[in-house]
N, C-alpha and C positions, 0 to 999 in steps of 0.2 A: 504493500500500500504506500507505504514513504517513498519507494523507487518511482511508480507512477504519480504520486503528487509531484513527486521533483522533476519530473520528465516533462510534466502539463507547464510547471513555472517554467522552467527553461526556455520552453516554447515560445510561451507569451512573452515574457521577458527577452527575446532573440529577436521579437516581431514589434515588440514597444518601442524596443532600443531605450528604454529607463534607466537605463546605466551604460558603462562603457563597458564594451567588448573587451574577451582577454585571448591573449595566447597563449594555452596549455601547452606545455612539454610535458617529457615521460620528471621529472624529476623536481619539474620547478614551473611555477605558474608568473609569467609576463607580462608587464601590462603591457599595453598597443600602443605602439608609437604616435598616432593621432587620436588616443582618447585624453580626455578631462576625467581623472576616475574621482570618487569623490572622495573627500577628505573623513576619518571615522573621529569624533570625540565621543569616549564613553567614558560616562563621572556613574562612580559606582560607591554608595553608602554605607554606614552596619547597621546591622539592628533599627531600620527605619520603620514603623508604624506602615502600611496604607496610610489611614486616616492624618498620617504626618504631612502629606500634600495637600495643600489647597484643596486640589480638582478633584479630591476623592472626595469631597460632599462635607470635611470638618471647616466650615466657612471661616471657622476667627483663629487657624491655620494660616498663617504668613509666610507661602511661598510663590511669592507674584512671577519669579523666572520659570520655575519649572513647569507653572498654573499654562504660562505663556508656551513653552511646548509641548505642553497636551495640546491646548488649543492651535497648533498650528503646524499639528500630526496627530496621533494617534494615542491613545490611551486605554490600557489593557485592565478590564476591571478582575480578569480572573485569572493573573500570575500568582505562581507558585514560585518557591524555592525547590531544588533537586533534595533540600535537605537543610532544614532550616538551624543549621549551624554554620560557622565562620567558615573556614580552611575547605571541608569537603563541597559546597557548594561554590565557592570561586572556585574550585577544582572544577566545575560542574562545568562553568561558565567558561570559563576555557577551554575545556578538552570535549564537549560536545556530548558529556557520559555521565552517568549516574556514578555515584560513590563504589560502587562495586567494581565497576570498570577504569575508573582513571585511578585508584589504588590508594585513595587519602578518605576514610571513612575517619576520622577523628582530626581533630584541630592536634597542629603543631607537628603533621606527618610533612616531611619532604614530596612535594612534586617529582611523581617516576621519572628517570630522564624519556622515558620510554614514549611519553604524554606528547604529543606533537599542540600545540597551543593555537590561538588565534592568532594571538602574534605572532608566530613561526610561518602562518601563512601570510601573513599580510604582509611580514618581511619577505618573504620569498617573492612575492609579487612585487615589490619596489617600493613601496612604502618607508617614509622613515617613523620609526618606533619610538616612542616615551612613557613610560608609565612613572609615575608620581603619585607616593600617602602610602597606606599600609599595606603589604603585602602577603604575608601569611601563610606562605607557600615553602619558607626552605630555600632551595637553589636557586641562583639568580642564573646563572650559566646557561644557556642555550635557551633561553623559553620565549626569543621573540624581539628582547626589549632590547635597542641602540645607546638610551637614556636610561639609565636608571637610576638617581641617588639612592642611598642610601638615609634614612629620619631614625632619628632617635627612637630606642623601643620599636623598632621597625613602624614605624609610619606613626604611634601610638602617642608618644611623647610619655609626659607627666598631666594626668587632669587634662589632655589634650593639650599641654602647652608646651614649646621647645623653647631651650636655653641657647639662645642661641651667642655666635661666640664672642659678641659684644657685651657678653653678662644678662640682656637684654630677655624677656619675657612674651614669646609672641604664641597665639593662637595656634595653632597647629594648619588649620584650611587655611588660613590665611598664609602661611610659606609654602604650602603647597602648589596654591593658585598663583603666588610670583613665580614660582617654578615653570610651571607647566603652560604659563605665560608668555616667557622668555623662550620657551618650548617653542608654542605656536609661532612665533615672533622671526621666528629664524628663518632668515632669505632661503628656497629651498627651490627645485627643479620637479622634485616629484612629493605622491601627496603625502598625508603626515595623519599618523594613527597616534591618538595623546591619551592616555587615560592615566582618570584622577582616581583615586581610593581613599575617602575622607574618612577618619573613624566614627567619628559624630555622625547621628545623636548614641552612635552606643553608649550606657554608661561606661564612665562613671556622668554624674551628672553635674557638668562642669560647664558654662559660658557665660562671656562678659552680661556683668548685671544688665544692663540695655536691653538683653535680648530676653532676658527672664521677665523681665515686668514688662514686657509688650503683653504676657499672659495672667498679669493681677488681680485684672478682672473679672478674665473668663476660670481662675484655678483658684480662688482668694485662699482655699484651705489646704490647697497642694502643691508645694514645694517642687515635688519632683515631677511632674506635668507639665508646669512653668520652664520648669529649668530643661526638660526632653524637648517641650515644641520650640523653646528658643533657639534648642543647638539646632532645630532646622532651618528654624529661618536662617542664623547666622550661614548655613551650607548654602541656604537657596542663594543667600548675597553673595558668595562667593563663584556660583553657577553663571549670576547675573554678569559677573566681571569676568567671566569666560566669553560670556555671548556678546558682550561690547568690544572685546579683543575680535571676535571671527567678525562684525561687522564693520570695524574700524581697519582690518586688514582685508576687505570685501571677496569672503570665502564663506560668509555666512551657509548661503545659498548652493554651495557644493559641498555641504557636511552633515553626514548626517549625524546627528546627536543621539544618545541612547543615554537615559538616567534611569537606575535601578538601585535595587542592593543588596544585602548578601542573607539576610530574613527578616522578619518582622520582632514583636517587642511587646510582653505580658508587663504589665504595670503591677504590681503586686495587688495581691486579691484576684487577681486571674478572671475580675466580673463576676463572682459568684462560682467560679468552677471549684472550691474548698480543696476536697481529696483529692482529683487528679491531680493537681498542681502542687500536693504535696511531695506526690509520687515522682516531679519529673521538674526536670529544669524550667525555667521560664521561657526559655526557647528553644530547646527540642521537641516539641512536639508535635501534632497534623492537625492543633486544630489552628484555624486560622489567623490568629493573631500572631502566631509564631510562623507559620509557612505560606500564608497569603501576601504579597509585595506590589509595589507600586512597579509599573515599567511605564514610561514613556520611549516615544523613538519620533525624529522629525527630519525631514529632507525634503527642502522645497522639492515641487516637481515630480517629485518621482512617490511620494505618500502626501496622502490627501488630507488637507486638514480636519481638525475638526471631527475628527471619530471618536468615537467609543464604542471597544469591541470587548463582546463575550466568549472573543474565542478563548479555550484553556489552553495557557501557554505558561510553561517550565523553563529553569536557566537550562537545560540540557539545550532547548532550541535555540538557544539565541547565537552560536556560530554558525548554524548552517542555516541561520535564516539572515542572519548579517553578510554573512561572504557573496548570498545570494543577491541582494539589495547591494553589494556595494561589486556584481559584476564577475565573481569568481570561483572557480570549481569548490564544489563541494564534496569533500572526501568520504570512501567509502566507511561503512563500520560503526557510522557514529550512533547513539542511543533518540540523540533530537530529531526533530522535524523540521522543515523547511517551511516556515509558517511567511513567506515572503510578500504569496498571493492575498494573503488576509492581508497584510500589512498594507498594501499597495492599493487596498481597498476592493478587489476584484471577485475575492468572494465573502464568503462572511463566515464560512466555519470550513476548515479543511479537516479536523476531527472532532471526535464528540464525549474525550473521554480524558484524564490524563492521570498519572501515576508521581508520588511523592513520596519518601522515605525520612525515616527518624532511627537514627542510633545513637546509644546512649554511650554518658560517659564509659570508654575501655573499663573504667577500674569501678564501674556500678553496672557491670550489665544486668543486674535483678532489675533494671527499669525497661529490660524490655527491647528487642528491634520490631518494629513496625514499617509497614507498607500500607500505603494510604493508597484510595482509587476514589477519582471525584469524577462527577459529571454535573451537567449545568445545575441540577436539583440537587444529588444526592451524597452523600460522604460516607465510605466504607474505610474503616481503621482496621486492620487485625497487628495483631502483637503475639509475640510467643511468649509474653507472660500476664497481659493484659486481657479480660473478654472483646470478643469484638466488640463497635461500635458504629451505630450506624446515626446520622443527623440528615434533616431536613433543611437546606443549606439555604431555601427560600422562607421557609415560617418559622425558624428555629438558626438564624446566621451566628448568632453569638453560640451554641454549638451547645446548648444547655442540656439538650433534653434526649437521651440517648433510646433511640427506635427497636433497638436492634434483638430485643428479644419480641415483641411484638411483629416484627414482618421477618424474621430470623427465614421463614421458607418462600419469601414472597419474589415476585418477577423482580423487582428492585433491588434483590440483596443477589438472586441466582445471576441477573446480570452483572451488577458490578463485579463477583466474582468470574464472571468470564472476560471481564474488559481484564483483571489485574493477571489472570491466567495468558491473554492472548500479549500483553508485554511483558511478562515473566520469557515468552517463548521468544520474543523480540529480541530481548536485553541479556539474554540466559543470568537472570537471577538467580542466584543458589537458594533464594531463602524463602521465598513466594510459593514454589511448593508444596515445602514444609506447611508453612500456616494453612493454606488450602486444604491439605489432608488432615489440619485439624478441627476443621468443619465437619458436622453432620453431613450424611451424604445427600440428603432433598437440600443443604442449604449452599453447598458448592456444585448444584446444575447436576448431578450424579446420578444415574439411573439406580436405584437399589433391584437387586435380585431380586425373582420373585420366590 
């Protein structure tokens, strides 16, 4: 199904000419000597909220840049994380694969040298490479980047702030964005792939007072809400001073921009969720505050403003739907989909189902690994040490109210276990299986004997 969705894009995208043509070799992919290919900025978060943008519907949310490329592309209401942890999910988003496949299921593993990156293609294509803020991966060697400083605490700082070597006390985004500024800035022949990695708003919950009392009104009795939505805004001004460099260097227009982040963020008290939430981190989990994410993507011309799409979309997609929009082969093997056609506006759902994993701290696995299977309505969790769990993700979003012994034999639950089945066989999952066979047999689609 992915081979022929990607066959269909190709097509149309050959016949658009929405990007610039490339020349593939057996080794190495080329740009065309008469294309304008287009330029990629991708600013990538921690721990960002949805509800931490504007455009996601929380209105006294102060992020007027980012507000500004939704509206002037696309905006994903039903992104997920591959894995709503640090390290395995940037894994995710580079290498095209779920946590099982690119080899870093836990924060603080090394990147396989084995891992071919995004950057390794867009360098191979001609691109010049920058990445800039936290990185989280281990190895800097081979994975892409031309540019690469090195930040204090790898991108982290202290309280988000670097010392820097004037004795001086600066913001962390804020020497990031002169960085990658000076990046952009630079006289160049061919085009330029920049990405930023801000820590914030992950805690700790740290930013200049300014940004915390823009929220006094709307948090009078919370501290740490004031002090989380201000490190966004303070990000979204730093985005803003991104987008006044690509316009002031009039490149605006052949970049396309992509703001996301690596998962979402439980405020303590989890809303009312008590006992799960005793049971598991504040953000490994499947339900959505921790693995639901904001994505924007914008490129004049070629994505149409002004969307907002229900397709389900994963970090596993975002290389082989980015190499596609920016013109260049997409390799075999990968776990994502090529979601380009959505983007591009041209259709409006290329699948109808998508897949999400949780693994718990190495040195606590009694909390359990899970595989998560969503569809526009429905939410199926299994766990090898948890019951399943089934939510009603339209009359039940906040994830309260657990269905799943009640429609335990219903079309609802026998499907979603054939959607997590038929990507277990995609992905060869070692552990989907397992939880499968630990289902009743009416309730994993199973004919029993007579």
């Amino acid at each position: 199904m992915r081979r022929l969705s990607f066959c269909i894009a190709l097509i149309t995208y050959l016949n658009a000419l929405a990007a610039p043509q490339v020349v593939r070799g057996e080794e190495q992919t080329e740009l065309s000597q008469t294309a304008k290919p287009p330029n990629l900025l991708f600013i990538l978060t921690d721990q960002h909220r949805q509800d931490g943008v504007g455009a996601y519907g929380l209105s006294s949310v102060k992020t007027p840049h980012i507000d500004r490329l939704a509206i002037d592309g696309i905006r994903f209401e039903l992104a997920y994380a591959a894995q709503p942890v640090c390290s395995p999910n940037r894994a995710s988003i580079f290498s095209g694969l779920y946590p099982h496949g690119h080899g870093v299921p836990e924060n603080n593993i090394p990147l396989p040298e084995k891992v071919v990156t995004f950057a390794n293609r867009l360098q191979s294509a001609g691109y010049e490479t920058g990445y800039f803020g936290k990185w989280h991966l281990g190895r800097r060697f081979g994975t892409g980047f031309e540019q690469f400083p090195e930040y204090p605490a790898d991108g982290r700082g202290k309280d988000h702030y670097f010392i820097m070597a004037d004795g001086s006390r600066r913001y962390a985004p804020d020497v990031l964005t002169d960085d990658a500024i000076e990046f952009l800035r630079k006289k160049r022949d061919r085009p330029f792939f920049a990405m930023l990695s801000y820590y914030p708003p992950h805690p700790p919950y740290s930013v200049p007072q300014k940004y915390e009392d823009l929220y006094l009104k709307d948090y009078p009795d919370e501290p740490l809400r004031r002090s989380y939505y201000g490190m966004c805004t303070k990000v979204d001004e730093q985005i803003g001073r991104l987008l006044d460099v690509l316009d002031e260097l009039d490149v605006r227009d052949n970049t396309l921009i992509v703001f996301t982040t690596e998962h979402g963020h439980f405020f303590q008290g989890g809303g009312g969720r008590g006992d799960r939430l005793d049971k598991r981190s504040l953000k490994r989990a499947c339900y959505d505050e921790a693995a639901r994410i904001p994505l924007v993507m914008c490129l004049p011309g070629v994505i149409p403003d002004g969307q907002t799409s229900r397709q389900l979309i994963c970090s596993v997609d975002l290389k082989p739907t980015l190499l596609n929009l920016l013109g260049l082969e997409i390799p075999e093997n990968l776990h994502g989909h090529d979601l380009s056609e959505v983007v591009r506006g041209r259709v409006k759902q290329l699948r109808n189902y998508l897949v999400f994993v949780n693994v718990p701290f190495v040195e606590q696995p009694e909390r359990g690994l899970e595989r998560c299977v969503r569809n526009d309505q429905w939410k199926l969790i299994l766990s090898d040490t948890v019951n399943p769990e089934l939510y009603d993700m339209h009359n039940d979003p906040q994830e309260h109210h657990n269905l799943y012994e009640q429609r335990r034999d219903s079309p609802v639950v026998r499907g979603l276990v054939n959607d997590l089945a038929e990507w277990s066989d995609e992905v060869h999952d070692p552990l989907t299986p397992q939880l499968i066979n630990q289902l009743a047999p009416s309730e994993a689609g199973i004919q029993q004997s007579p």
